[in-house]
C-alpha positions as a Markdown table, in Angstrom:
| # | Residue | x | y | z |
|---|---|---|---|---|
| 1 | Unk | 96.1 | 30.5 | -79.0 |
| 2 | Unk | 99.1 | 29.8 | -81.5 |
| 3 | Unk | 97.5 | 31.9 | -83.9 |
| 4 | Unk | 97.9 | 34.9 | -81.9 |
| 5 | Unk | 101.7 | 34.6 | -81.4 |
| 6 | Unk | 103.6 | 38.2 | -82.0 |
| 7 | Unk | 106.9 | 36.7 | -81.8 |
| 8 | Unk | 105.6 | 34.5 | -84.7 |
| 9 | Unk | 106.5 | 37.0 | -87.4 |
| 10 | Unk | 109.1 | 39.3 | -88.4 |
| 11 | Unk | 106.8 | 42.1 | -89.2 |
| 12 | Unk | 106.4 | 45.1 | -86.7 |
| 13 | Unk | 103.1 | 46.4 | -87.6 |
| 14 | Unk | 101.8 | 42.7 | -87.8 |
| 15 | Unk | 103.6 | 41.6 | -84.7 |
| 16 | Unk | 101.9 | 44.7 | -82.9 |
| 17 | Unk | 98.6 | 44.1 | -84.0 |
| 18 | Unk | 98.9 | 41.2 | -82.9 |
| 19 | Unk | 99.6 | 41.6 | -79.5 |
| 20 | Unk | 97.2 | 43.7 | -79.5 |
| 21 | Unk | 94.5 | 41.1 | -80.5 |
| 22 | Unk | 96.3 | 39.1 | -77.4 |
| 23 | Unk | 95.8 | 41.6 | -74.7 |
| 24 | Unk | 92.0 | 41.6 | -75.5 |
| 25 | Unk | 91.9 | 38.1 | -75.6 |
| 26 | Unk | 93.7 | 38.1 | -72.0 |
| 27 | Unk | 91.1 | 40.1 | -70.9 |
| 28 | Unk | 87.9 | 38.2 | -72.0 |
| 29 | Unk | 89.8 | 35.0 | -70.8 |
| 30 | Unk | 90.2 | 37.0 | -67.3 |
| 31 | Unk | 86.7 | 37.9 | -67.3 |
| 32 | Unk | 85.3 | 34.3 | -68.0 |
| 33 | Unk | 87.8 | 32.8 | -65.5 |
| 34 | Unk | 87.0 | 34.9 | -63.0 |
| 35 | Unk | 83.4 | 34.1 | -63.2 |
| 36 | Unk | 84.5 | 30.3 | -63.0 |
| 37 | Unk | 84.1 | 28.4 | -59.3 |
| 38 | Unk | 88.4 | 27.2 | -59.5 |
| 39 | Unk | 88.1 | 25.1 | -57.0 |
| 40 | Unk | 85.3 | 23.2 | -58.5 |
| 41 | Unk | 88.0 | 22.2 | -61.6 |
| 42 | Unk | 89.6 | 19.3 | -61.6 |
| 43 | Unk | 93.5 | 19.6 | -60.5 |
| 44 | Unk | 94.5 | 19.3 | -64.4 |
| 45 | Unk | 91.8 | 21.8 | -65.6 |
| 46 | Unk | 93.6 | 24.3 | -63.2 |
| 47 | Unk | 97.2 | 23.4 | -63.8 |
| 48 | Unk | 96.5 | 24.4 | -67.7 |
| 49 | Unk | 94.6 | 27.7 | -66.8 |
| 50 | Unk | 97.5 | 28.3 | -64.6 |
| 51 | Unk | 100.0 | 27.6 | -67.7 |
| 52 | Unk | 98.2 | 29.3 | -70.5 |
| 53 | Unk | 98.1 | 32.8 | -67.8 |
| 54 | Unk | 101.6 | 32.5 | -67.4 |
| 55 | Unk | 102.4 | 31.8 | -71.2 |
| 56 | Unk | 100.0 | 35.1 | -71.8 |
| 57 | Unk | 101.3 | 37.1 | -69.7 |
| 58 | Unk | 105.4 | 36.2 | -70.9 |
| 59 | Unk | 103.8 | 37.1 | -74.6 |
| 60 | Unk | 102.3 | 40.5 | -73.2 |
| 61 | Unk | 105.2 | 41.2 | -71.3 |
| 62 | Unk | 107.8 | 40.5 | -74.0 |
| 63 | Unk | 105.6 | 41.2 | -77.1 |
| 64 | Unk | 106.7 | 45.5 | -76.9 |
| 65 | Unk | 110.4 | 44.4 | -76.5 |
| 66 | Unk | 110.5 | 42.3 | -79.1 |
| 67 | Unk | 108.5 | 44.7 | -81.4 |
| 68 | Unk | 110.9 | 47.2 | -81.1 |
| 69 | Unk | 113.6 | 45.0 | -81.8 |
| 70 | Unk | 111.8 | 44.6 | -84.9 |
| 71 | Unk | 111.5 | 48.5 | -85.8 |
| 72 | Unk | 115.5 | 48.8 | -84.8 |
| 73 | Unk | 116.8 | 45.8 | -86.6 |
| 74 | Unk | 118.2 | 47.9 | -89.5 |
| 75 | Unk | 119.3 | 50.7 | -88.2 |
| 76 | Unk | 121.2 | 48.1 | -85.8 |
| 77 | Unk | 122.2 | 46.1 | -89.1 |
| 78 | Unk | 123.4 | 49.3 | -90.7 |
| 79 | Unk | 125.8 | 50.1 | -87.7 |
| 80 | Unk | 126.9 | 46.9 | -87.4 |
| 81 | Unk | 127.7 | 46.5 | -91.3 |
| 82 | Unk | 129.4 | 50.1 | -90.9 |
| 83 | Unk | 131.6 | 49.1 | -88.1 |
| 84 | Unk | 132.7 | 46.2 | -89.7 |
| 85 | Unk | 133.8 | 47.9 | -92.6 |
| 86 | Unk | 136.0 | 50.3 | -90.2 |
| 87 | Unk | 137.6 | 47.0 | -88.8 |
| 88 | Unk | 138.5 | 46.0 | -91.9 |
């Protein structure tokens, strides 16, 4: 789902809700594939359900670091503009 891509924006609030929206679209898409006979797909059919899980689950797993990257990034831009001032 590109739409529903948290590292898409530069927004915290946005990027959270977000990956919100993602993890409960995980979960339906966990729910429906489960219920699916895997072996009955053809090999391709199960190499991309095998490739979108892993994509999802990189975004879910990363999606919280990145946010609060996001909420840091000026108070990181601040000490870094305050440090370089001291250098010079």
């Amino acid at each position: 789902m590109a739409h529903l891509d948290p590292f898409s924006t530069r927004d915290a609030d946005r990027a959270t809700r977000i990956l919100a929206e993602l993890g409960r679209y995980a979960n339906q898409r966990d729910r429906f594939i489960d219920a699916l006979d895997f072996d009955a797909l053809d090999p391709q059919t199960q190499r991309e359900i095998c490739m979108e899980d892993h994509h999802l689950a990189e975004q879910l797993a990363f999606g919280p670091i990145y946010i609060h990257h996001l909420r840091t990034l000026d108070e990181q831009r601040a000490a870094i503009a305050a440090n370089i001032r001291m250098v010079a």
